[in-house]
C-alpha positions in Angstrom: -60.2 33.3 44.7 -59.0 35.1 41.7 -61.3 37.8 39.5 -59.7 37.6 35.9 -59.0 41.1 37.2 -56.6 40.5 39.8 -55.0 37.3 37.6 -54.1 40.9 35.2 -52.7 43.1 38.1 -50.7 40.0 38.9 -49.5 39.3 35.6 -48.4 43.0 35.7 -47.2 43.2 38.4 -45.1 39.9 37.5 -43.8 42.2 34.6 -42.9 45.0 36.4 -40.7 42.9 39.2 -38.6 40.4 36.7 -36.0 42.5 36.3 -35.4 43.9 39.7 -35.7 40.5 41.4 -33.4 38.8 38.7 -31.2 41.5 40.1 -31.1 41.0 43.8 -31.4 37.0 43.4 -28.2 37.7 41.3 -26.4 39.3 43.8 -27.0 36.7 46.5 -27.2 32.9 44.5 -24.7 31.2 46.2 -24.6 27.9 48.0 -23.7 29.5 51.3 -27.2 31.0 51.1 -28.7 27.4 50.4 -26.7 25.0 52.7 -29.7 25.5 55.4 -32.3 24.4 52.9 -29.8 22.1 51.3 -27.8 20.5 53.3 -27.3 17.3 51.5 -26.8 18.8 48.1 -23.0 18.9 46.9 -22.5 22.2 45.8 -18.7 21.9 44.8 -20.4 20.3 41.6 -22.0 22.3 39.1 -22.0 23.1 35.2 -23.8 26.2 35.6 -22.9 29.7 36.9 -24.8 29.8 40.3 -26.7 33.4 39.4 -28.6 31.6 37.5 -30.5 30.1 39.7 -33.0 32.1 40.8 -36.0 31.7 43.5 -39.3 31.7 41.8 -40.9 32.1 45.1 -42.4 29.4 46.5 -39.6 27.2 49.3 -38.4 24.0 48.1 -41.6 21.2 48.0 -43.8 25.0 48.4 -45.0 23.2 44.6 -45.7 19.8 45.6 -45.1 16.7 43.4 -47.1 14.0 43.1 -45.6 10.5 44.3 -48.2 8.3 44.6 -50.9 8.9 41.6 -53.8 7.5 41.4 -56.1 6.9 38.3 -59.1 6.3 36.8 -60.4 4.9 34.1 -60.4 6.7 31.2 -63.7 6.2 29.1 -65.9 6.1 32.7 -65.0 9.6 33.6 -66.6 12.2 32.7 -65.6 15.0 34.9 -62.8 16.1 31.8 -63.8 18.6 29.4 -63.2 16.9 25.8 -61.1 19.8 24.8 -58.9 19.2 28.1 -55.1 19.2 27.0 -53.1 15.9 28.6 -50.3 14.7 28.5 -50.1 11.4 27.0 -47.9 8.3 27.4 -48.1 5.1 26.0 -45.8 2.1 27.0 -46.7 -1.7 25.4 -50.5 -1.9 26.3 -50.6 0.7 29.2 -52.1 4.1 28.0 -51.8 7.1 30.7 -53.5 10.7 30.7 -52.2 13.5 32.8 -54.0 16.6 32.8 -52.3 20.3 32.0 -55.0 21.4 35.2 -53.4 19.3 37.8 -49.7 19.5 36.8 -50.3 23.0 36.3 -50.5 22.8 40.5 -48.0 19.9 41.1 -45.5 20.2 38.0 -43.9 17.1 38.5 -46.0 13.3 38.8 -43.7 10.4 39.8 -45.0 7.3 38.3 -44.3 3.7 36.9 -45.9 2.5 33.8 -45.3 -1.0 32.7 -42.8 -1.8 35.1 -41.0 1.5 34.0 -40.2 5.0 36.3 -41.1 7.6 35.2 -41.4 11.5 35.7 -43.9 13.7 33.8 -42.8 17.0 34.0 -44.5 20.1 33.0 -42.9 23.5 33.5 -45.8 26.6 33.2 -43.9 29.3 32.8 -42.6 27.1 29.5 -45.5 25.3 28.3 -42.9 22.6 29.0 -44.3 19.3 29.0 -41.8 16.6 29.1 -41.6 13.1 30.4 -38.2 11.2 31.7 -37.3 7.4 32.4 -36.3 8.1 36.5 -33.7 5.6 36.5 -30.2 6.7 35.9 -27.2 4.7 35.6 -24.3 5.5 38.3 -21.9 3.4 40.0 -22.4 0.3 37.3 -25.8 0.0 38.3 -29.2 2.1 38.2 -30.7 4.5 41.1 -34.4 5.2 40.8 -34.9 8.3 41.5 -38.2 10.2 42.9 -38.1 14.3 41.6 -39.4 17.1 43.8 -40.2 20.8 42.8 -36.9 23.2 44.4 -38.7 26.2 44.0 -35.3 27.4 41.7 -35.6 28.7 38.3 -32.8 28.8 35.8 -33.7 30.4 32.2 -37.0 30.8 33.7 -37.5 26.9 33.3 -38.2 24.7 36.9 -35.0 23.2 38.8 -36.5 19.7 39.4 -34.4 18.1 42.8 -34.0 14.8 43.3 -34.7 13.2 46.7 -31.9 10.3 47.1 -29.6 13.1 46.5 -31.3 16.2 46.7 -29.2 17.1 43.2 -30.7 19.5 40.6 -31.9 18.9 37.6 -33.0 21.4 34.6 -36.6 20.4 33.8 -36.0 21.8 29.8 -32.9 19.3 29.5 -33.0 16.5 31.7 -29.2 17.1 32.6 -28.2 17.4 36.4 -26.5 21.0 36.9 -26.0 20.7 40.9 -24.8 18.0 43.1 -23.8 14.6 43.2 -25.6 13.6 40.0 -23.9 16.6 38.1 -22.9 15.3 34.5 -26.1 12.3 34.2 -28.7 13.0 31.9 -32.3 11.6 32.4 -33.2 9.5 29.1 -36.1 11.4 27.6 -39.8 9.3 26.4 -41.6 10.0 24.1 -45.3 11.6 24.9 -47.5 13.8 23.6 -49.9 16.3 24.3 -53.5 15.8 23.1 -56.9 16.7 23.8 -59.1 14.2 26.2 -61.3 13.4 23.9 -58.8 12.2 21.4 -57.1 10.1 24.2 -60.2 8.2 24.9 -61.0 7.6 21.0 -57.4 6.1 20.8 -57.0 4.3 24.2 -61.0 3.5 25.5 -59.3 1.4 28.1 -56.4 3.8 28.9 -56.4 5.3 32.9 -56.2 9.2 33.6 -54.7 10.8 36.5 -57.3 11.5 39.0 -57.4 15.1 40.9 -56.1 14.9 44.2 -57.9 15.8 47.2 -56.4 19.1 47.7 -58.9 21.7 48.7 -56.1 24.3 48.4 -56.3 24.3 44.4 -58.7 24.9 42.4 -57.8 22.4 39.5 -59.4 23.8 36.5 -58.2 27.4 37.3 -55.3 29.0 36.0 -53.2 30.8 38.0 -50.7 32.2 34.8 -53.9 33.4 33.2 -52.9 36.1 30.7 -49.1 35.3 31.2 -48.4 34.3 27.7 -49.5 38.1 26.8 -46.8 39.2 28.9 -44.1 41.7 26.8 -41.2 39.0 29.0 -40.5 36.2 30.9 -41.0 36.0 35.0 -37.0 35.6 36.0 -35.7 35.7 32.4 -32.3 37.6 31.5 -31.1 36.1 28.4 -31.4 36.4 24.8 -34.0 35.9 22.0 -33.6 36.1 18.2 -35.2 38.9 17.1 -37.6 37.1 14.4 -39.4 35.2 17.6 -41.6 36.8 19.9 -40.3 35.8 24.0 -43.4 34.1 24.9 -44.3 32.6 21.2 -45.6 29.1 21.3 -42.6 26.9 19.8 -43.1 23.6 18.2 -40.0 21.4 18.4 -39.5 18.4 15.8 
């Protein structure tokens, strides 16, 4: 358990490591440390300069994804704040809720909706939430594709992998940067993040993800408390413009 406290000495500590560990991880990303914990992943194709892939920490699946959600109906629960942010997607009729305080643990949800793959993604250390269509077209047909968490960052943003052929994939873009599937973008849907309340007003009859039984989180809690205070990034060596704060809250149109 975490005393708001200790979630500060973290956070400072956090601080007072990025640059040294962006250093050392530096020095050592390259495949021929990976192979063991990759050894399906094509590393002779890439679009991106392997030191920037950093570990964040946790081993690959350390952040587990979700692959078989389950829900519950929307209006009969109760158990949601009103003021709970989720993300929301809305296909034909189907209306579905995901809460910030369980991707906040899991990160990634593989799910269908209407007949339709999809991944809802949500990155922490960006605020990052962003939902993709799974299925991407290779070899005249589609592959459906199931994502898992690598445990990589790039940019400070989540390397998603994906499991048919352990490829990676930048969370921010969509776009493949390792592997097999280098060069395929996942096609982006739209979503939205709202607060619970609002979801059930607009969909009474829409489902929300329901919390898994995982007694090793504590959904509700936030483990980056205070991290949007920080003066940088965890993992972060690039560039800002000077007129926006690093960790400012960016609305994109």
């Amino acid at each position: 358990m975490y005393s708001c406290s200790a979630s500060a000495a973290l956070v400072r500590r956090l601080a007072v490591f990025t640059l040294s560990l962006a250093i050392i991880n530096s020095a050592i990303a390259n495949p021929d440390e990976w192979r063991e914990e990759w050894p399906n992943t094509d590393f002779s194709r890439s679009t991106i300069a392997f030191a920037e892939i950093l570990s964040g920490g946790p081993p690959r699946d350390g952040i587990p994804a979700l692959t078989h959600p389950r829900f519950e109906n929307a209006n009969a629960n109760r158990a949601l704040p009103a003021t709970e942010p989720v993300i929301v997607v809305v296909d034909g009729a189907s209306a579905r809720a995901y809460p910030l305080r369980i991707l906040m643990w899991h990160e990634i949800v593989n799910d269908v909706i209407n007949g339709r793959p999809i991944a809802v993604t949500y990155c922490p250390l960006c605020n990052a939430s962003i939902v993709y269509d799974r299925r991407a077209a290779r070899d005249n047909g589609k592959i459906v594709l199931s994502f898992g968490v690598s445990g990589k960052l790039r940019h400070s943003d989540m390397v998603m992998f994906d499991r048919e052929t352990e490829s990676w994939w930048q969370q921010f873009t969509g776009n493949a940067i390792v592997g097999s599937m280098t060069g395929y973008s996942l096609r982006r849907i739209r979503s939205e993040t709202l607060p619970y309340a609002e979801f059930v007003a607009r969909h009474p009859d829409g489902l929300v993800l329901a919390e898994p039984d995982d007694q090793q989180r504590r959904y509700g809690f936030n483990p980056y408390e205070r991290y949007d205070g920080l003066r940088w990034p965890f993992l972060y060596t690039g560039r800002y413009a000077e007129a926006t704060p690093p960790l400012a809250y960016v609305v994109v149109v």
